[in-house]
SEDO-703710 format. One record per residue: x, y, z of N, C-alpha, C in turn. Coordinates in pm, whole numbers, plus 50000, padded with zeros to 5 digits. Atoms other than C-alpha are relative to their C-alpha. Example, Ala and Ser with C-alpha at 12.3 -4.5 7.8 and 13.67 -1.06 7.14 Angstrom:
<pts>
<nc1->50089&nc2->49881&nc3->50000&cac1->51230&cac2->49550&cac3->50780&cc1->50090&cc2->50120&cc3->50000>
<nc1->49918&nc2->49881&nc3->49994&cac1->51367&cac2->49894&cac3->50714&cc1->49923&cc2->50109&cc3->50073>
</pts>
This chain:
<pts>
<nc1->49997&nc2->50117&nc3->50086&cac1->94571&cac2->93396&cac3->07495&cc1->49861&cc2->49935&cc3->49992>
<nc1->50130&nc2->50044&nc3->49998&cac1->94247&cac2->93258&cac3->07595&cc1->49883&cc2->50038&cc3->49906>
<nc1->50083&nc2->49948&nc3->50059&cac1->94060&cac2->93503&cac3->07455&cc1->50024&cc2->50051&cc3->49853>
<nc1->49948&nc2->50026&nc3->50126&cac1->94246&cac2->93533&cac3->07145&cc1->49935&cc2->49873&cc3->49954>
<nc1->50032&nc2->50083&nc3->50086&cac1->94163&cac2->93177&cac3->07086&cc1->49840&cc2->50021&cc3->49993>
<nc1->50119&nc2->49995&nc3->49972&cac1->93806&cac2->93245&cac3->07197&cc1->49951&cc2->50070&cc3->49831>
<nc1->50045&nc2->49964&nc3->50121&cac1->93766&cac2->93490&cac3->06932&cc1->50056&cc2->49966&cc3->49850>
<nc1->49932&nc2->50030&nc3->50145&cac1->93988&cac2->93336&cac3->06644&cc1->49871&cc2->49904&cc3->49964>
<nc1->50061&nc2->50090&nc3->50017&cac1->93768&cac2->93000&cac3->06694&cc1->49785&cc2->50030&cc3->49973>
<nc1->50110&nc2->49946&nc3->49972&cac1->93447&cac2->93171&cac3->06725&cc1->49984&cc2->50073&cc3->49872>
<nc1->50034&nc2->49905&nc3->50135&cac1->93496&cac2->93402&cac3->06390&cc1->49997&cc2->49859&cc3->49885>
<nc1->49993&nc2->50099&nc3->50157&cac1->93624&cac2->93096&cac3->06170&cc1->49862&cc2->49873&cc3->49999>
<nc1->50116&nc2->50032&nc3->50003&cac1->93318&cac2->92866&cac3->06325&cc1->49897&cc2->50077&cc3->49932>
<nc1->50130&nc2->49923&nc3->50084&cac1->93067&cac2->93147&cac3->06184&cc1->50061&cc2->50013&cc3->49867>
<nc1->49904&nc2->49958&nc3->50138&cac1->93298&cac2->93207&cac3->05868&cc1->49898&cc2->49818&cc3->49948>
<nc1->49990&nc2->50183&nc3->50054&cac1->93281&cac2->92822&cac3->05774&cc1->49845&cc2->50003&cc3->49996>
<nc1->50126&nc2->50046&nc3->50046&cac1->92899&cac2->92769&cac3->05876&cc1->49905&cc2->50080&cc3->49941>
<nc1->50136&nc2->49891&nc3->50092&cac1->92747&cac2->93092&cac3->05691&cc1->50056&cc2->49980&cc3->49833>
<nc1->49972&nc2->50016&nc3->50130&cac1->92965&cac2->93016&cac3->05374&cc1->50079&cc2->49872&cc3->49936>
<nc1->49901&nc2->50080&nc3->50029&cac1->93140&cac2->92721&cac3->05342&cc1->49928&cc2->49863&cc3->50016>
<nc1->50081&nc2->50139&nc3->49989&cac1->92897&cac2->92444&cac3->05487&cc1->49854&cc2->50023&cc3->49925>
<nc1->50133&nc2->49954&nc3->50064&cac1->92581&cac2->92398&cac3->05264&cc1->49887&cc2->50024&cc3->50102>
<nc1->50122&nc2->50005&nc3->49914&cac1->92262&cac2->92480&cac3->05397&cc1->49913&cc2->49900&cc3->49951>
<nc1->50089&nc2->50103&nc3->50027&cac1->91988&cac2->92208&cac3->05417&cc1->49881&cc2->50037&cc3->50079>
<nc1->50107&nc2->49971&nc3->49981&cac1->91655&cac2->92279&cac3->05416&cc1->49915&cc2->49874&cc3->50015>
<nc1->50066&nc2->50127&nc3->49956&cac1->91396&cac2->92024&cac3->05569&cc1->49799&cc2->50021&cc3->49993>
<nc1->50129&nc2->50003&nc3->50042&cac1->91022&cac2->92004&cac3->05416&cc1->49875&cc2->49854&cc3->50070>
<nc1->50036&nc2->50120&nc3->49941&cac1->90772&cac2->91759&cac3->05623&cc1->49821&cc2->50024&cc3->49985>
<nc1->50131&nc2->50019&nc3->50021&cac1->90435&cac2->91648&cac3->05605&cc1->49991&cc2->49898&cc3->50124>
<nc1->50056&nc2->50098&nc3->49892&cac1->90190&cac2->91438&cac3->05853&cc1->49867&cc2->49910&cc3->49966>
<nc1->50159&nc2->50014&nc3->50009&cac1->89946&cac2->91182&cac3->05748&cc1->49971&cc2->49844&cc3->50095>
<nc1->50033&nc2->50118&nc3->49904&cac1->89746&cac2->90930&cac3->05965&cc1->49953&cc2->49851&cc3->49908>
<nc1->50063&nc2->50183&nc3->50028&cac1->89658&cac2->90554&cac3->05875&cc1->49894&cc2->50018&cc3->50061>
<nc1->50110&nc2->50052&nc3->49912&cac1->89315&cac2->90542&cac3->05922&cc1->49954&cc2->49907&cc3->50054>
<nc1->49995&nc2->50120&nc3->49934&cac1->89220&cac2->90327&cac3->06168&cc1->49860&cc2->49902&cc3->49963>
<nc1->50073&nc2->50103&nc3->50039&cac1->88919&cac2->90173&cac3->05968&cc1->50038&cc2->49951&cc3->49849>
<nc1->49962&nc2->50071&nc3->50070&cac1->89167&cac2->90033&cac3->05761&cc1->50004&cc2->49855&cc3->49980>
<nc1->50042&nc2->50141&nc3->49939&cac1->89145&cac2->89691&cac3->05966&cc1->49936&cc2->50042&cc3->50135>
<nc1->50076&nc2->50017&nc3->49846&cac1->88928&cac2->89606&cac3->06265&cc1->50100&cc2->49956&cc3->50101>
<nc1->49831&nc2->50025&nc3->49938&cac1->89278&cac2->89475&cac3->06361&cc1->50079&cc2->50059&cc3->50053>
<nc1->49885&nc2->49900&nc3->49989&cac1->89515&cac2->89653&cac3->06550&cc1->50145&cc2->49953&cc3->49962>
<nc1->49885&nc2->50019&nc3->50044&cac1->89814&cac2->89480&cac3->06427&cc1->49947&cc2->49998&cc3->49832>
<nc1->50002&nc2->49970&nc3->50104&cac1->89654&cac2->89480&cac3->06085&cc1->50047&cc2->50169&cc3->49969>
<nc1->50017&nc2->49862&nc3->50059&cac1->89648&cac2->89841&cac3->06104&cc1->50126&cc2->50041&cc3->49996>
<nc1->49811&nc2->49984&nc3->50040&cac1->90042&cac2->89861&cac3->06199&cc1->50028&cc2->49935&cc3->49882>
<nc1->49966&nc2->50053&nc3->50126&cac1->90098&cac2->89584&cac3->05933&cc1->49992&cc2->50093&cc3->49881>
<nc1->50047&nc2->49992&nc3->50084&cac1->89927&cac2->89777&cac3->05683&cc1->50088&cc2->50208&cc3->49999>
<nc1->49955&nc2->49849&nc3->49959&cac1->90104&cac2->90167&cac3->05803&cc1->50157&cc2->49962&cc3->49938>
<nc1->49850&nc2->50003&nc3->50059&cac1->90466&cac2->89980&cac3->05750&cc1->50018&cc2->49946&cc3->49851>
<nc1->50030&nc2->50034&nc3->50153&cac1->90355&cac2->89843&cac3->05387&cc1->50016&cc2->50161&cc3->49944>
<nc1->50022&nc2->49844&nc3->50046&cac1->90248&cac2->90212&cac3->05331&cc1->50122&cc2->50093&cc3->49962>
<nc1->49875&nc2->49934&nc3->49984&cac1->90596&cac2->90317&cac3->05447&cc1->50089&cc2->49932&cc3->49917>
<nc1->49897&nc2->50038&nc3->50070&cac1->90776&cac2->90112&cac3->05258&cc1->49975&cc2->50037&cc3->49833>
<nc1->50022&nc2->49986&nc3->50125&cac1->90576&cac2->90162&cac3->04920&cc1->50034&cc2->50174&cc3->49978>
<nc1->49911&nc2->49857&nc3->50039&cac1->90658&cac2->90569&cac3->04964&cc1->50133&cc2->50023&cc3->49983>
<nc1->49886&nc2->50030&nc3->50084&cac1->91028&cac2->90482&cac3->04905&cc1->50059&cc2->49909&cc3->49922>
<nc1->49914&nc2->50111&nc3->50103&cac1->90992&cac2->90241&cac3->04660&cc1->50071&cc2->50071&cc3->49869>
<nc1->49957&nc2->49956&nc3->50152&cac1->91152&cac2->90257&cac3->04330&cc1->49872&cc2->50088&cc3->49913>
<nc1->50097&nc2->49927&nc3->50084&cac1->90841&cac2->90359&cac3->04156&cc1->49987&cc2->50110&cc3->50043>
<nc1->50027&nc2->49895&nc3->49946&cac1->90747&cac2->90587&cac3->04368&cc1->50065&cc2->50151&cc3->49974>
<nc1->49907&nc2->49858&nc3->50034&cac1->91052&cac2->90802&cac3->04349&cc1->50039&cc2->50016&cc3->49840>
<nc1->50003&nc2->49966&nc3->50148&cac1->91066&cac2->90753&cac3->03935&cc1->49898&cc2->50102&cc3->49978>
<nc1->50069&nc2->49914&nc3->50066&cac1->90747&cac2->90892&cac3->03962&cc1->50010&cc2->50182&cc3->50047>
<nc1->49979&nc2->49895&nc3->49937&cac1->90856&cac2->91184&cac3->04201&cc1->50101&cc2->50117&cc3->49882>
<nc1->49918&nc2->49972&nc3->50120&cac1->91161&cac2->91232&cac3->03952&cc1->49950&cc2->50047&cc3->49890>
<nc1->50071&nc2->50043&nc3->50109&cac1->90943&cac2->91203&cac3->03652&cc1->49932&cc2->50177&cc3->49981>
<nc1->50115&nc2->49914&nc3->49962&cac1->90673&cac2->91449&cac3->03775&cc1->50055&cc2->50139&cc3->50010>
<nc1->49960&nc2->49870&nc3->50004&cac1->90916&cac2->91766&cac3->03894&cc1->50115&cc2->49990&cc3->49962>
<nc1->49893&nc2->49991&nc3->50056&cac1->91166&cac2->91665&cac3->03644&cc1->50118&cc2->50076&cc3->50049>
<nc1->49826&nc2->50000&nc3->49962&cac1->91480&cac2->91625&cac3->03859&cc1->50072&cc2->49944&cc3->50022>
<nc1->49875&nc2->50063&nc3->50105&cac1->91802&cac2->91542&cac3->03770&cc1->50098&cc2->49898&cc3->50114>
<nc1->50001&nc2->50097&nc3->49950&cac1->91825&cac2->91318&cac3->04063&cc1->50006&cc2->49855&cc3->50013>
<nc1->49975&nc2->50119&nc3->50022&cac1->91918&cac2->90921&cac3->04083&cc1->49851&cc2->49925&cc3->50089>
<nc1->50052&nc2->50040&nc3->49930&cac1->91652&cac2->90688&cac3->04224&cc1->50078&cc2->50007&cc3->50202>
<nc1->49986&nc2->50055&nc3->49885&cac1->91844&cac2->90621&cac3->04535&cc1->50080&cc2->50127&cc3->50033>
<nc1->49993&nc2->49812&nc3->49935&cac1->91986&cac2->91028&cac3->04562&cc1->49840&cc2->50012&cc3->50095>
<nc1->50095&nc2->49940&nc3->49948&cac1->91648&cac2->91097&cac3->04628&cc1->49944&cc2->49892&cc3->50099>
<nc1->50021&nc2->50058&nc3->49848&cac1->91572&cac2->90815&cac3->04888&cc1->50046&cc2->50001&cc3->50082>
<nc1->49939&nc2->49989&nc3->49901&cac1->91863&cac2->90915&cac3->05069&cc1->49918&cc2->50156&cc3->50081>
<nc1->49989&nc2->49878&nc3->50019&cac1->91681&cac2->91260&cac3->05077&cc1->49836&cc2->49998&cc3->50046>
<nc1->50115&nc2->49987&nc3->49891&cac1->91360&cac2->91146&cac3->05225&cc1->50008&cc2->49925&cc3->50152>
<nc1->50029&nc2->50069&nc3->49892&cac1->91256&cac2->91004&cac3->05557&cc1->49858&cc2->49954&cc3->50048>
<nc1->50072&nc2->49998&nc3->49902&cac1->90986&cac2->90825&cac3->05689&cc1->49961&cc2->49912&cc3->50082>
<nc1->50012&nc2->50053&nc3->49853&cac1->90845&cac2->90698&cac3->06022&cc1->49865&cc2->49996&cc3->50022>
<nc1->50128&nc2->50076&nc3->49966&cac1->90533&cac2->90513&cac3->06149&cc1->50009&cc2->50021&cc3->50178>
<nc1->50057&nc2->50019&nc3->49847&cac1->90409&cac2->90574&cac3->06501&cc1->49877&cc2->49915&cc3->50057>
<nc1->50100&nc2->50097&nc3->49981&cac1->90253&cac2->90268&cac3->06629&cc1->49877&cc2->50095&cc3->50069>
<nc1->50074&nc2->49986&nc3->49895&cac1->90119&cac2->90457&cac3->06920&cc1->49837&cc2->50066&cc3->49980>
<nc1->50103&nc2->49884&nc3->50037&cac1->89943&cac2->90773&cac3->06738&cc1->49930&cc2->49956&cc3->49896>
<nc1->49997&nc2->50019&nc3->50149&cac1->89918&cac2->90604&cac3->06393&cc1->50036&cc2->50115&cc3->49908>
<nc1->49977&nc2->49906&nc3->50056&cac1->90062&cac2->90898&cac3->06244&cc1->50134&cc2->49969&cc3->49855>
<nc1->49891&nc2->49979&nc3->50139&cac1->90314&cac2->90867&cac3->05920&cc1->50095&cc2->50121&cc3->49976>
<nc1->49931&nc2->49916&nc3->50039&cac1->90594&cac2->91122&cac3->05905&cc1->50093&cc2->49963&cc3->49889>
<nc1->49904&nc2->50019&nc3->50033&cac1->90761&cac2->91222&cac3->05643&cc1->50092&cc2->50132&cc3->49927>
<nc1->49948&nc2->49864&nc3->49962&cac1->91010&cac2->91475&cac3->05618&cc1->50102&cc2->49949&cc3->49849>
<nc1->49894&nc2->50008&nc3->50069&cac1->91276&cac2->91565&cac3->05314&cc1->50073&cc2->50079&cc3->49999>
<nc1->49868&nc2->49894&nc3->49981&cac1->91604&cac2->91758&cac3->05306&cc1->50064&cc2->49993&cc3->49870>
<nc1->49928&nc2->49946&nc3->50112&cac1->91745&cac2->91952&cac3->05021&cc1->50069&cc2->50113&cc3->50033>
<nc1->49936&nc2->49848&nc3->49982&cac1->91962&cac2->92228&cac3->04961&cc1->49910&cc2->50111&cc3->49934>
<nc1->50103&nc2->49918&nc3->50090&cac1->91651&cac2->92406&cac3->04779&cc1->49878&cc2->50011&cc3->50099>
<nc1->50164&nc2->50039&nc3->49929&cac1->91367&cac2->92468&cac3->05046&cc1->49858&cc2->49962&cc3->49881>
<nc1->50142&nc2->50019&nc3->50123&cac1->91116&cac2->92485&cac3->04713&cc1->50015&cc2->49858&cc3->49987>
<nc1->49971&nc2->50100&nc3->50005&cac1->91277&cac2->92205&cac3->04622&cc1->49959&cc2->49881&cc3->50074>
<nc1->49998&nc2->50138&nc3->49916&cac1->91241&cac2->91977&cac3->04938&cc1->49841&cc2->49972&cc3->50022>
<nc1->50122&nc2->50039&nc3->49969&cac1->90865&cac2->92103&cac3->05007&cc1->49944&cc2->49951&cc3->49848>
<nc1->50049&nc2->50065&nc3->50110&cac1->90805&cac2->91987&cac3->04612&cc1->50025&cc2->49894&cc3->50030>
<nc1->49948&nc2->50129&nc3->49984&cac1->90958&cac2->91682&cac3->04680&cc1->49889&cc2->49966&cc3->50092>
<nc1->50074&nc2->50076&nc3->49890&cac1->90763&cac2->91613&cac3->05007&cc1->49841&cc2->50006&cc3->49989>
<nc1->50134&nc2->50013&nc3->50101&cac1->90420&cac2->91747&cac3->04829&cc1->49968&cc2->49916&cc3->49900>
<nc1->50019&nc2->50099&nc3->50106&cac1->90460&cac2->91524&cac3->04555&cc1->50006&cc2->49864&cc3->50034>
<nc1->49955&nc2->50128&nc3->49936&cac1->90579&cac2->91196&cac3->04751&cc1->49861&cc2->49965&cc3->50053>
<nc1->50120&nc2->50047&nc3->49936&cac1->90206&cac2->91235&cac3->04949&cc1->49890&cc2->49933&cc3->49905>
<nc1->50034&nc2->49993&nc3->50106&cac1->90054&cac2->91299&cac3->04638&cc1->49957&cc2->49872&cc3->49898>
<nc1->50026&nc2->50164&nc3->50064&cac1->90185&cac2->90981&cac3->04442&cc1->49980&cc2->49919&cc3->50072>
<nc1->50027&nc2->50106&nc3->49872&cac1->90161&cac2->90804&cac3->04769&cc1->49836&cc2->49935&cc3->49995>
<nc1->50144&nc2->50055&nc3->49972&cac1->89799&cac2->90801&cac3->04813&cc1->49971&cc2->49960&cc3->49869>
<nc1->50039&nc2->50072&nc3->50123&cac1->89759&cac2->90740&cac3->04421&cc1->50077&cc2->49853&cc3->50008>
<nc1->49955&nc2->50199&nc3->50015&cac1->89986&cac2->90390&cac3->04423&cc1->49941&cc2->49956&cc3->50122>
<nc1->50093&nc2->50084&nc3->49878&cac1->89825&cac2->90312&cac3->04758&cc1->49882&cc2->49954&cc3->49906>
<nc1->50147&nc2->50020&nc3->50107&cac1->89467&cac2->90340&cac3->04550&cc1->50025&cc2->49876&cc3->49882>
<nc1->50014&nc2->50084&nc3->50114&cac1->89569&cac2->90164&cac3->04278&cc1->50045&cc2->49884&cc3->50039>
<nc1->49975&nc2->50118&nc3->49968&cac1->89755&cac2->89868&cac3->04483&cc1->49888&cc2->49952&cc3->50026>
<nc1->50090&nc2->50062&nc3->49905&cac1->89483&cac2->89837&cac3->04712&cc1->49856&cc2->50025&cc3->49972>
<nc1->50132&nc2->49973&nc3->50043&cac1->89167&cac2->89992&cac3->04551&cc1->49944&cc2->50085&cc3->50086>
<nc1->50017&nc2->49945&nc3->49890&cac1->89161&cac2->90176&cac3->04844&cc1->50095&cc2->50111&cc3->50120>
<nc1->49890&nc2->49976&nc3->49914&cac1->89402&cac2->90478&cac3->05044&cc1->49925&cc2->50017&cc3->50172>
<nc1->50076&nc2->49926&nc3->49868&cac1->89317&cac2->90484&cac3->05402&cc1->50138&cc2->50103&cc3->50094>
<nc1->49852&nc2->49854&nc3->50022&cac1->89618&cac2->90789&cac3->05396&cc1->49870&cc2->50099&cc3->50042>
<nc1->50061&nc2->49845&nc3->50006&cac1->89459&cac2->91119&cac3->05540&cc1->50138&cc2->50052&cc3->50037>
<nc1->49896&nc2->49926&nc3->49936&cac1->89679&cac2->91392&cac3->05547&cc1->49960&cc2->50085&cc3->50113>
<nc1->50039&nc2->49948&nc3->49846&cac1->89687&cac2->91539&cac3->05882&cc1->50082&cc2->50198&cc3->49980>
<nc1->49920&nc2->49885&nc3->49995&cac1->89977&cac2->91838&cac3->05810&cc1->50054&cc2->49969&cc3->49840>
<nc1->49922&nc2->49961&nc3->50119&cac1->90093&cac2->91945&cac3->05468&cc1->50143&cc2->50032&cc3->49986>
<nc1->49858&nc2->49943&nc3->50004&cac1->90437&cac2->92006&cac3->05392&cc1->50005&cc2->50168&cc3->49946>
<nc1->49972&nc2->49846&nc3->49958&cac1->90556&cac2->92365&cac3->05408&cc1->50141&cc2->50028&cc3->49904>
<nc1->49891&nc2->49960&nc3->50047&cac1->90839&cac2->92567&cac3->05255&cc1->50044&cc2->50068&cc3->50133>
<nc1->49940&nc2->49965&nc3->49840&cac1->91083&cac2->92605&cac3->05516&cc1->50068&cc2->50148&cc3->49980>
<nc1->49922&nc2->49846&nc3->49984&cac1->91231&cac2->92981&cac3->05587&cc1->50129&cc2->49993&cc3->50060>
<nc1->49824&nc2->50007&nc3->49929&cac1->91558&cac2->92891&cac3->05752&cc1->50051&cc2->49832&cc3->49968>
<nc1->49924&nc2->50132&nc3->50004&cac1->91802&cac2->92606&cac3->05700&cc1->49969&cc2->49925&cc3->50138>
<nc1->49995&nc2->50107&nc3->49860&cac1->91750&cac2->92322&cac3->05955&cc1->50137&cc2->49991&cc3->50024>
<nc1->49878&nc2->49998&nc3->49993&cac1->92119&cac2->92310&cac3->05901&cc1->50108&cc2->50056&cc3->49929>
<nc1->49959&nc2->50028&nc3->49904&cac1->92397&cac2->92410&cac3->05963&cc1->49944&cc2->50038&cc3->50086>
<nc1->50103&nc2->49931&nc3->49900&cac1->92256&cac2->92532&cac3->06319&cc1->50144&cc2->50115&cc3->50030>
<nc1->49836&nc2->49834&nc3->49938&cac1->92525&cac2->92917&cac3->06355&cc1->50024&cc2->49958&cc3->50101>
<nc1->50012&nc2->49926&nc3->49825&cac1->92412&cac2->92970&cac3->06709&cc1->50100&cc2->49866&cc3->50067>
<nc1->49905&nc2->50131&nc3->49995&cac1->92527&cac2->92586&cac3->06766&cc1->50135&cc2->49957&cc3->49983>
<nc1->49847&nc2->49995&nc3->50020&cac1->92838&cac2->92571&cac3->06587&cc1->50102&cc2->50084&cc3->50084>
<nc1->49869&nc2->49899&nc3->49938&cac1->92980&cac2->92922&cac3->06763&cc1->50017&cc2->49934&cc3->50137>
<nc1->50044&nc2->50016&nc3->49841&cac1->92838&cac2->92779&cac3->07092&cc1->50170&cc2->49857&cc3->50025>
<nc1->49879&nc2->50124&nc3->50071&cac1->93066&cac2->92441&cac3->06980&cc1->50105&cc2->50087&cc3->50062>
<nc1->49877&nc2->49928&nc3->50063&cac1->93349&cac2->92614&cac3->06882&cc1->50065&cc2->50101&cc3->50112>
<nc1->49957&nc2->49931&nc3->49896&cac1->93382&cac2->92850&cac3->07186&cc1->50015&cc2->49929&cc3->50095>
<nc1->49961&nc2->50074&nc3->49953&cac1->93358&cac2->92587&cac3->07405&cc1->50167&cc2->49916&cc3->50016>
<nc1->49852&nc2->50114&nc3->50102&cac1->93648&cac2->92331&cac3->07220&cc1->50145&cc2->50133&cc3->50014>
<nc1->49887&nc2->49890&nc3->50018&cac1->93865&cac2->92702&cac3->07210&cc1->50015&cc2->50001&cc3->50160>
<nc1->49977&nc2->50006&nc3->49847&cac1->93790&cac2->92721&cac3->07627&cc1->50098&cc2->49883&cc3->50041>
<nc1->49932&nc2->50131&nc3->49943&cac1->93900&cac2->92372&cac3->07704&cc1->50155&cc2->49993&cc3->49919>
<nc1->49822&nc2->50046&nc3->50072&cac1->94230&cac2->92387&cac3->07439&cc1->50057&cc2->50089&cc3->50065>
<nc1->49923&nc2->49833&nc3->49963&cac1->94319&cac2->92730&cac3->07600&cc1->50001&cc2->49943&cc3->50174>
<nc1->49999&nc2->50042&nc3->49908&cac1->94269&cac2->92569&cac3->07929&cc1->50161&cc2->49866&cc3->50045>
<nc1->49904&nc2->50078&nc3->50014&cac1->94491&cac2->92262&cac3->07841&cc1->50131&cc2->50042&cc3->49962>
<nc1->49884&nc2->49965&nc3->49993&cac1->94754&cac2->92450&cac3->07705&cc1->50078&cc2->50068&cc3->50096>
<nc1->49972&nc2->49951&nc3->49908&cac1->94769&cac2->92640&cac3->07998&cc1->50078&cc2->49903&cc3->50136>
<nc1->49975&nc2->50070&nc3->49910&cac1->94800&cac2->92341&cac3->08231&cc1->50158&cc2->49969&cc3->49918>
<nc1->49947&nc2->50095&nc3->50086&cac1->95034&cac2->92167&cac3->07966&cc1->50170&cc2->50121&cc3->50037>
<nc1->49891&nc2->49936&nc3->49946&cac1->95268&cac2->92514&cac3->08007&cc1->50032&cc2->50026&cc3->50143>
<nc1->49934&nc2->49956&nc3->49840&cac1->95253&cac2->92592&cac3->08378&cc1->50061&cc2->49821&cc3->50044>
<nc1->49892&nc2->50137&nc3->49966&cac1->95385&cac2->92196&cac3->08404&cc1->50109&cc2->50020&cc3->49947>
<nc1->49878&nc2->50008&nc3->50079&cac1->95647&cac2->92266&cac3->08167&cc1->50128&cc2->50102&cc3->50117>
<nc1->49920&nc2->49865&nc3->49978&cac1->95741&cac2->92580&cac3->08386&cc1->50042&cc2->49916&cc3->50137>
<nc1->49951&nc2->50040&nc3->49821&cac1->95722&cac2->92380&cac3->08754&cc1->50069&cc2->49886&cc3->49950>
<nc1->49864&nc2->50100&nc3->50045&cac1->95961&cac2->92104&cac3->08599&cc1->50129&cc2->50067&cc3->50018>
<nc1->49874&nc2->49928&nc3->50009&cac1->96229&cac2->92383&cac3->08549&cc1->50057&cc2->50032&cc3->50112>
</pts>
């Protein structure tokens, strides 16, 4: 029985996450806030979370939309980026997930792209270097197989375990 469930739960986990759950591909870039943006060190955070907020503004992503004409909503595609300020490093990540790897590293190429242009034109000035380019990813970030079967064989151990207890009580009652 055990191993029955072992392998029932174990085929339909890989069944499900090679055809049934989408794959999502994750495209990321790295750029730093230069730090002779202010002589300030809280200017220079101040001025990193401005940065971060103007790469998912509205404009921003019209112009992302606009640019690799896709058929995307403003706020689809902000659910569909991410990014993050590291006080410590000053570094800027920002990473996007699609079901299209081309797709996500266009997206995350183009986001730097218009980034440092509306920086320039707010401020007259980007102090944006890119540190890491975004990439076209070769494997789905998700689902993770190896993960799911690992899951899934587990969850089949412990039910095959419980039913076991659940019947040998049933049997020492009698």
């Amino acid at each position: 029985m055990i191993i029955c469930m072992l392998v029932v739960s174990v085929a339909v986990s890989a069944v499900a996450s090679r055809y049934f759950i989408d794959r999502v591909y994750v495209s990321s870039g790295t750029l730093m806030v230069d730090k002779y943006a202010s002589k300030d060190h809280h200017n220079v955070s101040r001025t990193a979370k401005i940065y971060k907020t103007i790469a998912t503004s509205n404009q921003v992503m019209e112009q992302i939309i606009s640019c690799l004409d896709l058929e995307y909503s403003v706020e689809n595609l902000q659910r569909k980026i991410k990014v993050s300020y590291e006080e410590d490093t000053g570094l800027m990540y920002i990473s996007v997930e699609d079901n299209d790897a081309e797709t996500a590293y266009q997206i995350a190429n183009t986001l730097i792209k218009v980034l440092r242009k509306r920086i320039c034109k707010l401020f007259n000035k980007s102090h944006l270097k890119v540190v890491d380019k975004p990439y076209v990813p070769s494997v789905p970030s998700r689902p993770n197989l190896k993960l799911n079967i690992m899951i899934a064989a587990v969850f089949s151990l412990f039910m095959s375990a419980f039913i076991i207890v659940l019947i040998s009580g049933r049997h020492k009652g009698r």
